[in-house]
N, C-alpha and C positions, 0 to 999 in steps of 0.2 A: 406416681408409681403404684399408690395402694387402691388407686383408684381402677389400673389396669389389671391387677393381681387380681381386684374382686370381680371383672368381667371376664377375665380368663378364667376364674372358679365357679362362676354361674355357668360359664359355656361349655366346661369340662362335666360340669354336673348334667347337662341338657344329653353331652353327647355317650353319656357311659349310660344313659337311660336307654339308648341305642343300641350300644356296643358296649354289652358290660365284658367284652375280654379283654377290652383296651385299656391298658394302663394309665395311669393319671399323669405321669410325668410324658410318656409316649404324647397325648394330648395336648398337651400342655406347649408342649416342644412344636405341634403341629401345627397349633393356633400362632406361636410366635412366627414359625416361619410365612404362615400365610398370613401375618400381619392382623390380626385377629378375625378373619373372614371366614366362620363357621361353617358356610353354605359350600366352598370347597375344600374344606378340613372333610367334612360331613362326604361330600363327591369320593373325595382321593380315599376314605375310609368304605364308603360303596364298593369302590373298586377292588379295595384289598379283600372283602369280606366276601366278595364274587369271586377271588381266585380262586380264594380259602375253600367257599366249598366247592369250587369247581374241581380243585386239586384232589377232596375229598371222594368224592364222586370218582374220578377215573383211579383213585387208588383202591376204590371200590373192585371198579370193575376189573381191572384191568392190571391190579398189583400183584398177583402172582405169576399171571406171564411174563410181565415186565422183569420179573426178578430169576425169572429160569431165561430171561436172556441176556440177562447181563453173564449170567454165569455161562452161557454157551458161547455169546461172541464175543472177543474180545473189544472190539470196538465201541460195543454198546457201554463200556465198563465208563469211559472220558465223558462221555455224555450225563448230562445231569435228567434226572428221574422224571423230571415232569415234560422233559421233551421225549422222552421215552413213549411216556403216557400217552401226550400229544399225539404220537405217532399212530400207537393203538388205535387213539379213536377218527384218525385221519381216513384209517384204512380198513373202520368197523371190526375192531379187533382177529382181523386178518394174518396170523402168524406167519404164513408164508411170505405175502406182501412187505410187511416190518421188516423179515428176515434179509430179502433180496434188496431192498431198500439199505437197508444198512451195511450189508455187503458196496455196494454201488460208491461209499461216502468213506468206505473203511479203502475201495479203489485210487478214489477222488484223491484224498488225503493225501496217499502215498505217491502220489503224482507232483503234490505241491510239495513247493519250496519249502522246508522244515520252517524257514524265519519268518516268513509271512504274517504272525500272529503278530511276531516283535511290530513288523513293519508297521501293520495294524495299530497298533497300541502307541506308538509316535506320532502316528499320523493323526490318530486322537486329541495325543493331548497337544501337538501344535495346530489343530484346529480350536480344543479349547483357550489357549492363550489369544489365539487371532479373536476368535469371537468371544471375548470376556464379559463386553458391554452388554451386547444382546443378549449372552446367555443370563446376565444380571436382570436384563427386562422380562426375558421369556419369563423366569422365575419369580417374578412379582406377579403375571398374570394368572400362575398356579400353574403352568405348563413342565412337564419333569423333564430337568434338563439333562438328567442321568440316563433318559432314554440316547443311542447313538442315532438314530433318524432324527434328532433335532441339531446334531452337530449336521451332519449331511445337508439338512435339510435349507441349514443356515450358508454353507459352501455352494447348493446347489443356486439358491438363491442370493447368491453375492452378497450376505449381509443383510438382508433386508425383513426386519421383525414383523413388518405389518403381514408378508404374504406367509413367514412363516405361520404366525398367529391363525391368520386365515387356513391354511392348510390342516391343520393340526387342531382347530378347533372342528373344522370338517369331519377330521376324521372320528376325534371325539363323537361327534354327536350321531356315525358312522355306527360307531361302537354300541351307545348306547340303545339305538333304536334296534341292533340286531339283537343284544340284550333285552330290550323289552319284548321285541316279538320271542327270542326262547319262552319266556316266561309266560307269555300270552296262549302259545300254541303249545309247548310242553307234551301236553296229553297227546292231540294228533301227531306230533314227532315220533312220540312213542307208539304209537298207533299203526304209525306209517312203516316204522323200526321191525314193528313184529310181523305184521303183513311180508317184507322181503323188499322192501324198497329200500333200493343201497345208492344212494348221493356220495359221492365226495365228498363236493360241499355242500356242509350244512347250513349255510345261509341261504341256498336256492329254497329247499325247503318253507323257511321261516315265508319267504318271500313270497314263495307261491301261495303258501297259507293264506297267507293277509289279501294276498289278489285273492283268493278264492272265498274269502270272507272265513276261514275255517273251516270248510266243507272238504272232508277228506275224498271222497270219490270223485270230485273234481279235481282234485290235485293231483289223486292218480293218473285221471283222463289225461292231463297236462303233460305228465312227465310221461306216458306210454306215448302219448305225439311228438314229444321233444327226441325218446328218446328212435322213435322210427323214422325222423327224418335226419337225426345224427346217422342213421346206420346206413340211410340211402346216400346222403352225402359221402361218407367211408367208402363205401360200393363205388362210386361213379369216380372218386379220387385212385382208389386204386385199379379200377378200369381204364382210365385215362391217363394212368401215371407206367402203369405194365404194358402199354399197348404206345409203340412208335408211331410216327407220322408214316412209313411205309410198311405198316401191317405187322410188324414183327412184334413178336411178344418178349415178354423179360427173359423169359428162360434162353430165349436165343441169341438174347445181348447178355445173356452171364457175366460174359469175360468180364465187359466193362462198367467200370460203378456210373450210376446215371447222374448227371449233371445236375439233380437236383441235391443228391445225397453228398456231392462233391462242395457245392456251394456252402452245404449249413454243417461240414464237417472243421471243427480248433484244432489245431498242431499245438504242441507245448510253445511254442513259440508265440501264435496265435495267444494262447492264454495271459503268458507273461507280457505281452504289449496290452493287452486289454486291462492286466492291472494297474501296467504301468499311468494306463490315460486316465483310468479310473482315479488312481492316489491324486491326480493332476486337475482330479475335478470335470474331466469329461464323459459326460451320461449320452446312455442312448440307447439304441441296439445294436448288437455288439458288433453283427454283419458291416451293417452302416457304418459303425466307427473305426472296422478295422481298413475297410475302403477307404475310406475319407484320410487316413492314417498313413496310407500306400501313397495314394495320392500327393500327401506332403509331404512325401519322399522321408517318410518316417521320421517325421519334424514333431514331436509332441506338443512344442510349444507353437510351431506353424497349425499341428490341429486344433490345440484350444482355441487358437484366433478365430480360424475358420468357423469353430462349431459357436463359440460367442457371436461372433456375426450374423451366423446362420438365425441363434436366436435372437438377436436385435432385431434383424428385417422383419422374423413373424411376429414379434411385441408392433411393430410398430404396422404391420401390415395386419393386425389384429386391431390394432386400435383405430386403423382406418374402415375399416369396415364395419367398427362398429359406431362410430362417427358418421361414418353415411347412412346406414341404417337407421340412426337417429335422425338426421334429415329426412331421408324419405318419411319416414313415421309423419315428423313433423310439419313436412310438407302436405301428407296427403289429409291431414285433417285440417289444413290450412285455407282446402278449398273451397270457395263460394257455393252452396247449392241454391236453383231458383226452383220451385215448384209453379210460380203464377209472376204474370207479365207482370205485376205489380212490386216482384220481390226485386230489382232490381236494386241497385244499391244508390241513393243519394249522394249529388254533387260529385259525378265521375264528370272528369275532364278527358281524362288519356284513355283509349282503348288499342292494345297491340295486338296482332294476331298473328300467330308461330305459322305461316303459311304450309310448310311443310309440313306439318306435324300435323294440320287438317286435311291433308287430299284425300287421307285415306280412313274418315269417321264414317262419310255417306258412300252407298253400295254403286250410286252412277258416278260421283265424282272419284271414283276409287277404279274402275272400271277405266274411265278416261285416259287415267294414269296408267295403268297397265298398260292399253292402247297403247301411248305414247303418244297421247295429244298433252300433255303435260302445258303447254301454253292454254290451252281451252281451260282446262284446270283453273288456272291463276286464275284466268278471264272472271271463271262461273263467282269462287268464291270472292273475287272481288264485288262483284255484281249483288251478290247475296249480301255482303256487306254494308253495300251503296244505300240498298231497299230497306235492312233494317234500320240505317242510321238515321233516313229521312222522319222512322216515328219517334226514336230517340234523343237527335237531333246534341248528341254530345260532341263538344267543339270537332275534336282531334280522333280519328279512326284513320290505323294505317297500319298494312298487311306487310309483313315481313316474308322474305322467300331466300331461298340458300343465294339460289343463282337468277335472274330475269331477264331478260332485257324487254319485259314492258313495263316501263315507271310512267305511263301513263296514268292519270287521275282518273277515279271514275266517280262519278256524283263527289260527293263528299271524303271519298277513301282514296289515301293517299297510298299508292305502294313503292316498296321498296326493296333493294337488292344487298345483299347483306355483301357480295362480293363487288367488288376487288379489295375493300378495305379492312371486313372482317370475312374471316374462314367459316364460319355460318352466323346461321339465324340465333344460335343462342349464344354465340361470345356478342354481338351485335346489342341483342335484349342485356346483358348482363351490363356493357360497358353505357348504356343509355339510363341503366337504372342507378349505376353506382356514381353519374356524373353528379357534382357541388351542386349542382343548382336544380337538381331533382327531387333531393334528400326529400323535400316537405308536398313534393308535387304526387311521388309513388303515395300517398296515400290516399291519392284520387286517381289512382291508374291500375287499369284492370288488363292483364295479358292473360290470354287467351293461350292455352298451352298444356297439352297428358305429360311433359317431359318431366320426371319426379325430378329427377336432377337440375333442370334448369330450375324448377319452379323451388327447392330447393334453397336456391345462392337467390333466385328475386325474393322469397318472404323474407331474408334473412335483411336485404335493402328496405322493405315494407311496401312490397306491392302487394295488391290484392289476385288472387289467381282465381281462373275459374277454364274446367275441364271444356274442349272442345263440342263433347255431348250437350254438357246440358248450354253453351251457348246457339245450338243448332236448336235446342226444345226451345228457346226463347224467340229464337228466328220466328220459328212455328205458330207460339203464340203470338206472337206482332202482325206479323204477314198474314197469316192463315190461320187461323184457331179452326176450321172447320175439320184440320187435318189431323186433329188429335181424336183420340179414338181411346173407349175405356171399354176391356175387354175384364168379364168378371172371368175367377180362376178358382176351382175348387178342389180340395184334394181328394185321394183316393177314396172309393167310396168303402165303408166301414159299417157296421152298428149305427156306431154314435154321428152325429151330423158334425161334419167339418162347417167354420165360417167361410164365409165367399170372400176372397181377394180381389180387388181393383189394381187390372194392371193399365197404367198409363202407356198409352205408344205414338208415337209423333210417325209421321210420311216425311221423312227427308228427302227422298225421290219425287214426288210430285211434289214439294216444295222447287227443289231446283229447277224442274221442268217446268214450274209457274214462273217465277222470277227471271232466270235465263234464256237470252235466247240463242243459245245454243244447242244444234242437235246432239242428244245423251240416246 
């Protein structure tokens, strides 16, 4: 115990060298609650010390209007000061704007349900009783549980600390960086401030800044672009929103509110169901949810099914695609490249080829198929096949096709029809790779196939893949090397001298017209 007493009096001594308005026992209390972890004692004291003078600052600016309107509206009176302030600098201490704004909330109010607060305030704290445990963990990881977005946040996400942590550490670090850009840029803010550039948000600002490297005339440039293709956009929405499908303009549909205004217009009734789904734990947009509300015959607890479901298929329709995603990745660096007849690979037995999947690499055998010689096809690249296996001379070559009816042999290549018994060429290759007694053989078998997704499900059995391209440049090299051709490539001409590229390019065309004898 006295062992801990003297590292909380070193830490307290470390942190008042900091913040000497911080009290010793205030410290003291903050180092226990964060377990003695200085580094977000130190953060959480950042934070306060940023409001402080942020507070400072707009009571600067902004405290004497702030207080000739507390006395003029009465609404503004229930509001606390620094959302006051707030406001000021939302709307670049704009009196009119505040004014009409707070009018709108003094409307709002008077509209709601006087209990609503109460309701609020229950709904609290039987969320903190539900979520006791987590809120226990939030606050071990220094996370403040007295903010209401962590109650929400913990409801929104069923319980679950890790993605709150994650979110919320987001946002933190959200904060900080807009934080450090004020403080970075500051001057040109001010800069910008006095010049007449009026943002909303001041975080576009900071933002542009940093894009622009600090360069205030660029930033200007930016926001005069941004802000004349908002006003063209404006223009052509109210062009096309006043103007019907048969020529008439707004003024001549007066009578009628237009369907768009009808759509995104709440009824008090509207409201109280959107709170009601809200307390219930269902989020969204509010259109959407009141739809979806109607829908279930005004089932709150038939909508949360619904809208839980809705989110489970896209969790789980998000994790599939980023699952395949992953495969394809996987797969495509998975494939063979050959640069020279030599890079083939040792002790291959098996060689497959997705016949379909090849008709249409070469520009005459692609041509054929179009045609609708589709049997000359099979013919050519079997043929093609026959000629290279005879220099290769690997036991087993055999060409796979959806549908055939020529399983004739041709030299050494065995072909094959993937129907009647499988639905194509690649349920066929998959259930040939996953058989027992292949297991150790896929590692001496190479299929031939662009299909990321097939090839996909075969590395994952441990075959070897390799793209339909470059087994046609190996054709080339086997067959014919005289057909390869190196074209040098230079770039634009400049000053400075560009180096010369060597571009490789293979004759697939006068390959098959050598090997085939078929008219192409």
């Amino acid at each position: 115990m006295t062992s801990n007493q003297q590292t909380y009096d070193e830490q307290v001594r470390i942190l008042q060298e900091r913040f000497p308005r911080a009290s010793t026992n205030r410290l003291t209390h903050l180092l226990q609650k964060h377990a003695g972890d200085i580094d977000q004692v130190r953060a959480r004291l950042f934070r306060r010390d940023f409001r402080s003078n942020k507070w400072d600052s707009l009571e600067e600016r902004f405290g004497t209007t702030v207080t000739s309107l507390q006395q003029e509206i009465p609404s503004a009176q229930s509001l606390k000061r620094i959302r006051l302030l707030r406001l000021m600098e939302r709307f670049s201490g704009d009196v009119e704007e505040v004014r009409k704004f707070l009018q709108n909330v003094e409307e709002r109010d008077h509209d709601v349900n006087a209990d609503s607060r109460a309701c609020r305030r229950e709904r609290r704290e039987e969320l903190k009783s539900k979520y006791a445990t987590q809120l226990a963990a939030l606050t071990q990881v220094g996370i403040n549980v007295d903010c209401p977005c962590a109650l929400w946040q913990l409801e929104k996400n069923q319980g679950d600390v890790n993605k709150v942590i994650e979110k919320m550490s987001h946002r933190r670090e959200k904060k900080e960086k807009l934080a450090e850009l004020d403080t970075k840029y500051a001057s040109q803010i001010a800069q910008l401030e006095a010049d007449g550039i009026k943002i909303k948000n001041k975080r576009r600002l900071a933002h542009l800044l940093e894009k622009a490297d600090g360069q205030v005339d660029v930033v200007k440039q930016l926001i005069s672009e941004w802000k004349e293709k908002k006003g063209q956009h404006r223009e052509y929405r109210h062009r096309h929103r006043n103007i019907s499908p048969g020529g008439t303009t707004a003024q001549e549909t007066h009578g009628a509110a237009s369907c768009w205004r009808k759509r995104h217009e709440f009824g008090s009734g509207d409201i109280e169901n959107l709170k009601r789904l809200r307390s219930a734990g269902v989020y969204g947009h509010p259109m959407k949810i009141l739809a979806m509300y109607h829908e279930c015959n005004e089932s709150i607890e038939l909508t949360k099914a619904r809208k839980d479901h809705e989110r489970e298929m896209r969790n789980q329709q998000r994790e599939e695609r980023s699952l395949g995603s992953t495969l394809l990745a996987e797969a495509q660096t998975g494939y063979i490249t050959i640069d020279s007849r030599e890079d083939w690979p040792r002790d291959i037995e098996q060689v497959y080829l997705d016949g379909n999947n090849m008709m249409f690499v070469v520009n005459s055998l692609r041509r054929l198929c179009l045609n609708r010689a589709g049997k000359k096809t099979e013919r050519a690249l079997a043929e093609i096949a026959s000629a290279w296996n005879e220099h290769m001379h690997i036991p087993n070559v055999e060409i796979i096709f959806d549908a055939t009816s020529q399983l004739d042999q041709i030299g050494s290549v065995k072909i094959s029809s993937a129907k009647p018994t499988h639905r194509t060429t690649d349920d066929m290759l998959v259930e040939i790779a996953r058989k027992p007694e292949n297991r150790e053989k896929n590692k001496r078998t190479i299929i031939i196939t662009s299909d990321r997704a097939l090839a996909a499900l075969l590395q994952r059995e441990g075959c070897l893949l390799m793209k339909p391209n470059n087994w046609f440049s190996h054709c080339v090299m086997v067959l014919a090397p005289d057909l390869i051709r190196h074209e040098e490539l230079t770039g634009m001409k400049t000053e400075t001298s560009t180096p010369t590229t060597v571009k490789i390019r293979y004759d697939f065309d006068e390959l098959v017209h050598r090997v085939t004898n078929i008219d192409i």
